[in-house]
N, C-alpha and C positions, 0 to 999 in steps of 0.2 A: 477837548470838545466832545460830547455825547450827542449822538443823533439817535432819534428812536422813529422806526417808522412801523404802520400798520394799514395794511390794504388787501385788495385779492390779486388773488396770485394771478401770475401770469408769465410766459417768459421772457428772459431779458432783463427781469428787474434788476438782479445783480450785479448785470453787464453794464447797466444804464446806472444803480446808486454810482459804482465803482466809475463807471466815465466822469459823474459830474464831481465826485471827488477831487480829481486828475485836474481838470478841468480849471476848477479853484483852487490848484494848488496845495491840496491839502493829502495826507498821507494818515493811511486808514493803521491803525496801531494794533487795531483788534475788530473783528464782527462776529457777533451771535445772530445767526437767523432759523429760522424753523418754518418751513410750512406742513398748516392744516389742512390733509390732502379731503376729508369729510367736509370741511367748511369752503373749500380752497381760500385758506386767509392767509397771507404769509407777513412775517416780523420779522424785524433784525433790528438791533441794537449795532452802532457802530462809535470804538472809541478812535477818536480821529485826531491828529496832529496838525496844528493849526501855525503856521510858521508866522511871524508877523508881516502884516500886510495883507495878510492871506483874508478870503471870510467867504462864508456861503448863509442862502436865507433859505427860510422856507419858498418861498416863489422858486429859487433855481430848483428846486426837485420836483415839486409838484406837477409842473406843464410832465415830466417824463413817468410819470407814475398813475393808476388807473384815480377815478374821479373821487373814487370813498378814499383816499389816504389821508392818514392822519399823521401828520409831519410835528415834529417836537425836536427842534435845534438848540442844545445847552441849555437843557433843562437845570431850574436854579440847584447849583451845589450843596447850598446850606438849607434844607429846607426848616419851616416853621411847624412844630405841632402843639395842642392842649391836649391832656391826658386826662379821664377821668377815672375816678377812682370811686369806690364805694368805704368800704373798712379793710381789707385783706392788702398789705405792703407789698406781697414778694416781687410782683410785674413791674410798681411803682418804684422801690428800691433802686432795684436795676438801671430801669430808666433814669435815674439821676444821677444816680453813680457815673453809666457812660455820658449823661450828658456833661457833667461837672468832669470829667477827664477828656471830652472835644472827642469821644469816639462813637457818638451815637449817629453819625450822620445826617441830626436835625440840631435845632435849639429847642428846648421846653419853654413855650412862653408863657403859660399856667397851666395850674391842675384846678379841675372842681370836683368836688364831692358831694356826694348828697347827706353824710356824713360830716362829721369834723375830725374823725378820730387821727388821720392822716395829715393834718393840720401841721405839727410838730415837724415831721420830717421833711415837710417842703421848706418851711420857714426856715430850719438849719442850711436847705442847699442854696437859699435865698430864690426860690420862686414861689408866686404867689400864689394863694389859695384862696379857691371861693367856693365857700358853703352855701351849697342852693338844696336846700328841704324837699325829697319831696313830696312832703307831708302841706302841702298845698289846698288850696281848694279844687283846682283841677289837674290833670296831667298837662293840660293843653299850656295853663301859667307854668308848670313847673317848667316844662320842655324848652316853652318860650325865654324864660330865663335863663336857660344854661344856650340857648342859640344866639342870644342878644351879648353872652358874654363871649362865648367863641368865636364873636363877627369882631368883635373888639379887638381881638390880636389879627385876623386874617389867616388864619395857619392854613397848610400846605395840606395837615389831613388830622384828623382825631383821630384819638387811639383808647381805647376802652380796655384801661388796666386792671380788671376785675371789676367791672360799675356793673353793680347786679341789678340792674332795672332794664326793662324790655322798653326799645325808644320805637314809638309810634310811625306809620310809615312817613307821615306829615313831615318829622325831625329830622329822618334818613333822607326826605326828598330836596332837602338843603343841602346836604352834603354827596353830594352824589358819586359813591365809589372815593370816598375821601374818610369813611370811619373805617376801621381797624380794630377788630374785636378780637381775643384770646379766651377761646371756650374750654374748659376742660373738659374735653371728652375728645376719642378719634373720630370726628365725624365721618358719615354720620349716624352713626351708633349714640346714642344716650343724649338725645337733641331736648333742649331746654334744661328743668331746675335740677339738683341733686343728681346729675350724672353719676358720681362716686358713689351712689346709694345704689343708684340703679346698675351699674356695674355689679357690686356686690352681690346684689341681691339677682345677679344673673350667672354670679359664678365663672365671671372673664380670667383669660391668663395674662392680657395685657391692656395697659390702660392709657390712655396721651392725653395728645393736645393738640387741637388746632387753633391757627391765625387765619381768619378771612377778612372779608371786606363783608361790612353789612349791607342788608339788601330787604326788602319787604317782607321776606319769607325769613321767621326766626330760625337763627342755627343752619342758611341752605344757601349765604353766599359765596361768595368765586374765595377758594379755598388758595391760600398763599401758603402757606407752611405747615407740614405734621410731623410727629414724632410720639412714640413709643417706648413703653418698656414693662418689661416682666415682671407679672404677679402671681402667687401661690393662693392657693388656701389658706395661707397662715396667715394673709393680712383679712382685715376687719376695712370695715368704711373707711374710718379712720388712716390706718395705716397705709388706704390706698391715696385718700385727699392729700398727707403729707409729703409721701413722695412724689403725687402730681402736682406738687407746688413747683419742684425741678423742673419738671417738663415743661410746665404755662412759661416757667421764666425764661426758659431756653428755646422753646418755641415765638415767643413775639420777639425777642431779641435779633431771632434769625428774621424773621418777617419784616419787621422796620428796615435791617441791612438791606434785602431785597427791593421791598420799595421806597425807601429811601436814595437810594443810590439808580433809581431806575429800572429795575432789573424784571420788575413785573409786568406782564400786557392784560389784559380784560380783554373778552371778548364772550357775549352774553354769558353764560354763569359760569366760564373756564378761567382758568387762568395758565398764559406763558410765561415760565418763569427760565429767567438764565441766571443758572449760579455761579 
């Protein structure tokens, strides 16, 4: 069992989860907690041993915890995502690979593209693909079409596997703190298009990747995951875009683990993360 909770701090908390634990019979196996002593906000993940017979609800912790907590009791194991994609594979790849081997920590319930070109390799993993253009008459239809298909599965969050189109705030405000973007750049250094361009053409030693959560402000949401690595003078644009295909893929990888499996907290544009 996973308990995740987020509130202000104050003391006792710890004494009071770990009482109601005891309480219901249940045996704490592990706790990550942190408090923000700036915000005073404190979290703690706790994975907890549920004997049978045993149970606890959100109501038992609540009355002992301050008024803003946000209580989340065995959040769903298997969660559901849609992936969109533009035309570049390497984020998509990946992602089906772990899900066709059951170690991605979601189900892929489709991909859409605004493209086709990506077409082919879903059909082999056998998941479905939908080509939404968009080359539309407005962005407001195209937008509207890819929300009317992702309400269709219900998933748990969207994840933007290189979908090179800037989604409207109107799009984000359906999904709120549920998309998952992998921008190539370390943000946030080289925010928006041709990062690799603008890197070079600034003469960096090192180049990444981040995984955020998207948010109204392009390229400046609650940052989930970064990573890095070394460049010379002797790469060209090029030479820096290829190697940062490694990193994009290894950076959302780790970020799906993370909030996939629970591990991340939101709290206005930060993120707590426990690895």
């Amino acid at each position: 069992m996973i308990i995740i909770i987020q509130c202000r701090d104050r003391v006792g908390l710890v004494s009071a989860i770990s009482g109601a634990m005891s309480k219901a019979g249940l045996n704490i196996i592990n706790m990550d907690e942190y408090v923000d002593k700036a915000e005073n906000r404190f979290f703690v993940r706790l994975n907890v041993e549920q004997p049978e017979g045993t149970g606890l609800h959100e109501d038992d912790l609540k009355p002992l915890l301050p008024d803003d907590a946000i209580v989340t009791i065995n959040p769903s194991p298997e969660k559901k995502i849609v992936v969109m994609v533009t035309k570049e594979y390497h984020c998509l790849a990946d992602i089906l690979v772990r899900n066709y081997f059951k170690t991605l920590g979601a189900t892929v319930q489709a991909v859409i593209g605004n493209h086709n070109v990506l077409e082919d390799i879903c059909r082999r993993f056998g998941i479905p693909f939908h080509y939404i253009t968009h080359e539309q008459e407005t962005k407001g239809q195209f937008e509207a079409a890819i929300a009317d298909t992702i309400n269709n599965y219900n998933p748990d969050y969207v994840v933007l596997a290189k979908f090179m189109r800037i989604l409207s705030p109107e799009f984000v405000a359906r999904f709120p703190m549920r998309v998952i973007n992998i921008h190539h750049s370390f943000l946030p250094a080289f925010i928006g298009a041709n990062p690799y361009r603008q890197a070079y053409n600034r003469g960096v030693k090192i180049i990444g990747a981040t995984a955020h959560f998207v948010t109204n402000d392009l390229d400046e949401g609650p940052i989930i995951s970064q990573q890095t690595i070394h460049v010379n003078h002797t790469y060209t644009a090029q030479d820096m875009m290829k190697a940062g295909r490694e990193v994009e893929t290894s950076v959302l990888a780790n970020a799906l683990q993370l909030v996939l499996h629970d591990r991340v907290f939101v709290y206005k544009n930060k993120t707590v993360v426990f690895e």
